[in-house]
C-alpha positions as CSV (number, residue, x, y, z in Angstrom):
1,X,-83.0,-31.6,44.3
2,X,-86.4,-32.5,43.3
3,X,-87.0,-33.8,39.5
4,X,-89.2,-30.4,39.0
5,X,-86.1,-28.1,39.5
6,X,-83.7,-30.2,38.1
7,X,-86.4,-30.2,34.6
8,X,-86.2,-26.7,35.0
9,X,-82.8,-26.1,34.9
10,X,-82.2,-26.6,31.0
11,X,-85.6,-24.2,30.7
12,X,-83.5,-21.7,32.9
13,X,-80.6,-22.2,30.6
14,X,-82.8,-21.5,26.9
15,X,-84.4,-18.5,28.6
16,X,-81.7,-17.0,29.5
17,X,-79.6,-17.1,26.3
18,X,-82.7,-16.2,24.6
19,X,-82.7,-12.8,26.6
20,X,-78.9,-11.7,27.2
21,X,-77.1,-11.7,24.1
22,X,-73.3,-10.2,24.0
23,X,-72.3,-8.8,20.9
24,X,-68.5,-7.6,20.3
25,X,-66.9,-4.6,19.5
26,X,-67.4,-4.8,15.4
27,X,-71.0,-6.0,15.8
28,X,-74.2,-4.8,15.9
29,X,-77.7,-6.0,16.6
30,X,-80.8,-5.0,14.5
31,X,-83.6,-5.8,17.1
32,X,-87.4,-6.8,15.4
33,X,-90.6,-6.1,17.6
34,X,-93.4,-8.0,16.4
35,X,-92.4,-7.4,13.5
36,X,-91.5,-3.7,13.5
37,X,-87.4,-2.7,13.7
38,X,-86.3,0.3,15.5
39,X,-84.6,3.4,14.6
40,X,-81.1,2.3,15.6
41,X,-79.3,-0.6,15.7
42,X,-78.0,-2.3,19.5
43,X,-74.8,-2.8,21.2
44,X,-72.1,-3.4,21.4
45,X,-71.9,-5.1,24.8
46,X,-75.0,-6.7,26.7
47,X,-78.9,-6.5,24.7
48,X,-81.8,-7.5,26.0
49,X,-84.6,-9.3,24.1
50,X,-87.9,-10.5,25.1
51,X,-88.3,-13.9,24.4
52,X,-91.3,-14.5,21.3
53,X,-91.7,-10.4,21.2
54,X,-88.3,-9.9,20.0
55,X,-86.1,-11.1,17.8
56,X,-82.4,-9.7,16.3
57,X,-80.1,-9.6,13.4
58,X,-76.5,-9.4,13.8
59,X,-74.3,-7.1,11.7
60,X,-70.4,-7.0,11.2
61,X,-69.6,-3.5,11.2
62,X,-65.7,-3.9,9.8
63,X,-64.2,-3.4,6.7
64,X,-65.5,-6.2,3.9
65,X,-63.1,-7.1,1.2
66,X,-65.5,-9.2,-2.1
67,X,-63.6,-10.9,-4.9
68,X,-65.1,-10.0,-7.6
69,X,-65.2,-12.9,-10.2
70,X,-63.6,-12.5,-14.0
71,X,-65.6,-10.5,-16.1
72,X,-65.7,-10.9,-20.1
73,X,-65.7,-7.7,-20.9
74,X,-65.9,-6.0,-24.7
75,X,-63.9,-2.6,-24.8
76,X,-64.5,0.0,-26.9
77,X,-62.1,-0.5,-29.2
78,X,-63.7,-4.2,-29.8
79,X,-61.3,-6.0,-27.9
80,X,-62.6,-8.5,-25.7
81,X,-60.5,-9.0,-22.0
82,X,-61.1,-10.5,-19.0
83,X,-60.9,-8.7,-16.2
84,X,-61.3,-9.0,-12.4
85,X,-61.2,-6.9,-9.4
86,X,-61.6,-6.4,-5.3
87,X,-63.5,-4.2,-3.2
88,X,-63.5,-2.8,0.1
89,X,-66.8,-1.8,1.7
90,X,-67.9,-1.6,4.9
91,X,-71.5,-1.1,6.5
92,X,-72.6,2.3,8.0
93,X,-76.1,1.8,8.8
94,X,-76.8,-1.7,10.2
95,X,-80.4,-0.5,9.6
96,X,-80.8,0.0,6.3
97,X,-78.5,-3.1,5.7
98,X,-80.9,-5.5,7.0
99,X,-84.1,-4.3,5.6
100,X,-83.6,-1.8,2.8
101,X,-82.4,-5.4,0.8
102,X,-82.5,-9.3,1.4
103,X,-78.4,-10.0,1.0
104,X,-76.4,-6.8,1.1
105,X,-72.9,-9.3,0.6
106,X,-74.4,-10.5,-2.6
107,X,-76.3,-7.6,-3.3
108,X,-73.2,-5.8,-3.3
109,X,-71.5,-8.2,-5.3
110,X,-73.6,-8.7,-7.7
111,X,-73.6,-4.8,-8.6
112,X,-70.1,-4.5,-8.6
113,X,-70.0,-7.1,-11.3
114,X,-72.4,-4.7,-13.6
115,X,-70.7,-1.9,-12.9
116,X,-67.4,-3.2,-13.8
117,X,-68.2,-4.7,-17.2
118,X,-70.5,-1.4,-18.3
119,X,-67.4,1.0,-16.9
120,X,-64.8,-0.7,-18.4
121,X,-66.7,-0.8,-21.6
122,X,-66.7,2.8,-22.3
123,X,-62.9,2.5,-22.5
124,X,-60.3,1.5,-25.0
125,X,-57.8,-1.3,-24.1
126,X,-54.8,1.3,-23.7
127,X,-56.7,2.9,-20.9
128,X,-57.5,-0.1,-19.4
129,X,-54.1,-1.0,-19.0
130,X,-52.8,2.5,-18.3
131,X,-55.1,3.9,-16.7
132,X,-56.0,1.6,-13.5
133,X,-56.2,4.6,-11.0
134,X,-58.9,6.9,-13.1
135,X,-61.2,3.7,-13.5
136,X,-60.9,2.2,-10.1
137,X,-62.0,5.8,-8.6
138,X,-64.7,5.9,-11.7
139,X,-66.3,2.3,-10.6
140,X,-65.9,3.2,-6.4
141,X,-67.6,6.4,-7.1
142,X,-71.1,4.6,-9.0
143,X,-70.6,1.8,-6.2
144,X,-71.0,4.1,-3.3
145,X,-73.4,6.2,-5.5
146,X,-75.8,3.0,-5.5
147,X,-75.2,1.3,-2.3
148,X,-75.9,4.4,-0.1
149,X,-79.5,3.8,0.2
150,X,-78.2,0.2,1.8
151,X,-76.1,2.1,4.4
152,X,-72.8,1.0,2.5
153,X,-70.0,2.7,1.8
154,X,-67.5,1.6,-0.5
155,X,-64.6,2.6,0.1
156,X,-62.1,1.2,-2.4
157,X,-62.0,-0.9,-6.2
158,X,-58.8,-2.4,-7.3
159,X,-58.4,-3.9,-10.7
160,X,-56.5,-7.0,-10.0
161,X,-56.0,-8.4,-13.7
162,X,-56.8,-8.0,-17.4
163,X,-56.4,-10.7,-19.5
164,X,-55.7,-10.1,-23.0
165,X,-56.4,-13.2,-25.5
166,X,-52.9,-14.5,-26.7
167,X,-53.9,-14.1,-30.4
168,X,-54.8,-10.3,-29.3
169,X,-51.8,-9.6,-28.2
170,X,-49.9,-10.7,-31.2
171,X,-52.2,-8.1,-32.6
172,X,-51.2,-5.5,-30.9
173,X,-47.7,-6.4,-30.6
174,X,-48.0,-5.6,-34.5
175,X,-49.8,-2.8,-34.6
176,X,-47.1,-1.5,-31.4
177,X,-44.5,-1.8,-34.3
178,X,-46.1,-0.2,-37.0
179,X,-47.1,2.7,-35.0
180,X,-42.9,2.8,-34.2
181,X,-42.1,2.4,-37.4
182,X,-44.8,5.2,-39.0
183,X,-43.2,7.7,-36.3
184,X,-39.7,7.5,-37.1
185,X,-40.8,7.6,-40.9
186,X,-42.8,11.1,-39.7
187,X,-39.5,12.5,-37.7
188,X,-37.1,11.6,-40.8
189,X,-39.2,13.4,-42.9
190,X,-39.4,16.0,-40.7
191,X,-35.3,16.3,-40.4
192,X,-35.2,16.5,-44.0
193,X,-38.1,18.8,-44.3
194,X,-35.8,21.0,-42.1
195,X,-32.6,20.3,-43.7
196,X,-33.8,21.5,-47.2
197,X,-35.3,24.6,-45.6
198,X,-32.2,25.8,-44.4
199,X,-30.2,24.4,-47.7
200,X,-32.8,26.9,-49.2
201,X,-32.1,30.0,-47.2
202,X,-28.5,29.5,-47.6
203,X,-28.7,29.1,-51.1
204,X,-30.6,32.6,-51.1
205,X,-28.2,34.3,-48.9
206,X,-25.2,33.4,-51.2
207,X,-27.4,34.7,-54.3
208,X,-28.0,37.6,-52.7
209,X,-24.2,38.6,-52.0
210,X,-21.8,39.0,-55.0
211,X,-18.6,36.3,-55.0
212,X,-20.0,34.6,-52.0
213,X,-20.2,31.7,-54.1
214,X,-17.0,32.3,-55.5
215,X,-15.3,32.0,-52.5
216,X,-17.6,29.1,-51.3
217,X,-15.9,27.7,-54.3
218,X,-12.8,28.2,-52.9
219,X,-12.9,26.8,-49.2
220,X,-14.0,24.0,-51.0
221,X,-11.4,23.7,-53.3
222,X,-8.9,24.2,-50.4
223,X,-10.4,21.6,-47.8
224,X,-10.0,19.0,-51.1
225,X,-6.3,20.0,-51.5
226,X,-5.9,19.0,-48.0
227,X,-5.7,15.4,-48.8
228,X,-2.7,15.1,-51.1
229,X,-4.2,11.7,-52.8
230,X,-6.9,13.7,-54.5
231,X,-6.6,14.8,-57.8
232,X,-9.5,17.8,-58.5
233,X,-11.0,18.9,-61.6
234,X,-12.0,22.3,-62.1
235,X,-15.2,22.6,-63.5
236,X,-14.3,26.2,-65.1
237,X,-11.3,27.6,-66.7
238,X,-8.3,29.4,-65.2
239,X,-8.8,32.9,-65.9
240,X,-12.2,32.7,-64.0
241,X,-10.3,31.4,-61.0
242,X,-8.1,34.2,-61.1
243,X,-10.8,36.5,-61.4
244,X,-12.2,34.7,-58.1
245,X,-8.4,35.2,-56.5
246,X,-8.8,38.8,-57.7
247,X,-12.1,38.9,-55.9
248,X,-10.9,37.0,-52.8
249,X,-8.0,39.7,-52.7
């Protein structure tokens, strides 16, 4: 083989991979014309590219999953927590991903950060801790909201932690037991709130019939002689109890 074809072998070889590109099943290929990008995205499977005139940007079409990093975050109850999450997104529109903004991974990011300290800092601690389900679905709803117009879609936030300073939650440990403590006072007062409202009516019902205290007198007087080591005082004299036996009879 002559030295000619033999120094255009490894010519062969650049050309070649710098025309046929494979892309898999998850990718696809945003292809440049001088300069200008087309409608739709390429592949998967075998593109074509014309050396110098073209040029192309890969894009991972599956389901991303971004750490968000801990957030100090100020609730609105003044507590401050650290919190952190995860979210899934994915890209729709290879597109718009590539030229609607410079680093859609950080991009992305950088946004859910934001919009996890100013969501969470509309809420109270309680609902932070309670209420995990409302606010994830609160932040993936502003996500998506925001990252359409980069042909993202979120399509999940899951708070992973939030961190409570230990002095804080002494704090609320405290306030946990005083709020315990202020509701039984509130039901005990409410049993005897109860209990002297129907002392009440049943002092009004025996007023109201003649001898009914008489005999209430009496069953008391007989449930005492039960117990032969008592030894009971009558607070009146004996004609007016026969007058109440007279009455009982």
């Amino acid at each position: 083989m002559s030295p000619i074809l033999l120094g255009l072998i490894p010519f062969a070889v650049v050309l070649f991979t710098a025309i046929f590109k494979v892309l898999k099943e998850y990718e696809r290929a945003v292809i440049f014309t001088l300069g200008k990008v087309g409608r739709r995205a390429s592949g998967p499977g075998l593109v074509l590219l014309v050396p110098i005139l073209q040029n192309m940007q890969k894009v991972d079409m599956r389901t991303l999953v971004a750490d968000v990093p801990p957030q100090d975050v100020i609730s609105r109850d003044n507590v401050s927590v650290n919190v952190n999450a995860v979210i899934y997104y994915r890209v729709i529109d290879a597109v718009k991903a590539v030229v609607q903004v410079e680093n859609f991974k950080e991009a992305t990011s950088q946004l859910a950060q934001t919009t996890l300290r100013s969501v969470l800092g509309k809420h109270d601690l309680d609902e932070m801790l309670q209420e995990r389900d409302r606010l994830n679905k609160d932040i993936q709803s502003i996500l998506d909201e925001q990252t359409e117009a980069w042909g993202i879609k979120v399509a999940n936030v899951e708070i992973k932690r939030v961190d409570v300073d230990a002095s804080m939650i002494r704090a609320i440990a405290r306030q946990a037991e005083a709020e315990r403590e202020r509701r039984a006072k509130v039901i005990l007062a409410e049993g005897e709130q109860q209990a002297a409202a129907k002392l009440s009516e049943a002092a009004g019902v025996l007023a109201q019939q003649e001898g009914a205290m008489q005999l209430r007198y009496l069953n008391t007087l007989q449930e005492i002689a039960g117990d032969q080591t008592n030894t009971i005082v009558f607070p009146f004299g004996t004609e007016e109890v026969a007058k109440m036996l007279r009455g009982r009879n």
